[in-house]
C-alpha atoms as one frame of an Amber mdcrd trajectory, in Angstrom:
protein
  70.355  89.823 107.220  74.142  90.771 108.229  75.693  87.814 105.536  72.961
  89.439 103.072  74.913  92.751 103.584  78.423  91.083 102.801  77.674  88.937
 100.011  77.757  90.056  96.352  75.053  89.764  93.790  75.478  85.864  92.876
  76.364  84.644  96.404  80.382  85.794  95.281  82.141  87.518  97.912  85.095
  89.530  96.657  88.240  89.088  98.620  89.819  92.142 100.077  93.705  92.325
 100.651  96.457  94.578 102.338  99.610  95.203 100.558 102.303  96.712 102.625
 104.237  99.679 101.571 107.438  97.435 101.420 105.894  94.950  98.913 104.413
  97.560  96.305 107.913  98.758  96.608 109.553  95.647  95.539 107.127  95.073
  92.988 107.607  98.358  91.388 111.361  97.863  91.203 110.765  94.493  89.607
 108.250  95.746  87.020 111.346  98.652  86.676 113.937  95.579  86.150 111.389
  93.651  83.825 111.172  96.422  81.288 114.730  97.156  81.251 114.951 100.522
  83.084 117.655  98.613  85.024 119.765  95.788  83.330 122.556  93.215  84.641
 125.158  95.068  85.767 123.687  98.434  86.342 124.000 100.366  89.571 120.935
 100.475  91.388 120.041 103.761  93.338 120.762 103.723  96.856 118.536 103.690
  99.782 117.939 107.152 100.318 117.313 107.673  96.165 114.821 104.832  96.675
 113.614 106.622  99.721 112.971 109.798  97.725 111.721 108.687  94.663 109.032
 106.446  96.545 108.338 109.062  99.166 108.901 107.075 102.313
């Protein structure tokens, strides 16, 4: 009765993941990088820029 409870319609179970601050982060600044808001050459913000503009 318990696996009945975690199993989705069609015996699929849907995997559930953590993604740490640090990583969605990262990913936004590459997403930032792939659609040009930053290009070779350009001065990334510091730390504490990052820091604010993330809130953390």
């Amino acid at each position: 009765m318990e696996q009945e409870k975690l199993s989705r319609p069609g015996g699929r179970k849907r995997e559930i993941t953590r993604v740490s601050i640090v990583d969605q982060i990262c990913s936004s600044i590459r997403q930032d990088i792939a659609d040009g808001i930053w290009k070779a050459g350009d001065k990334l913000p510091s730390e504490a820029e990052f820091a604010e503009t993330f809130a953390v």
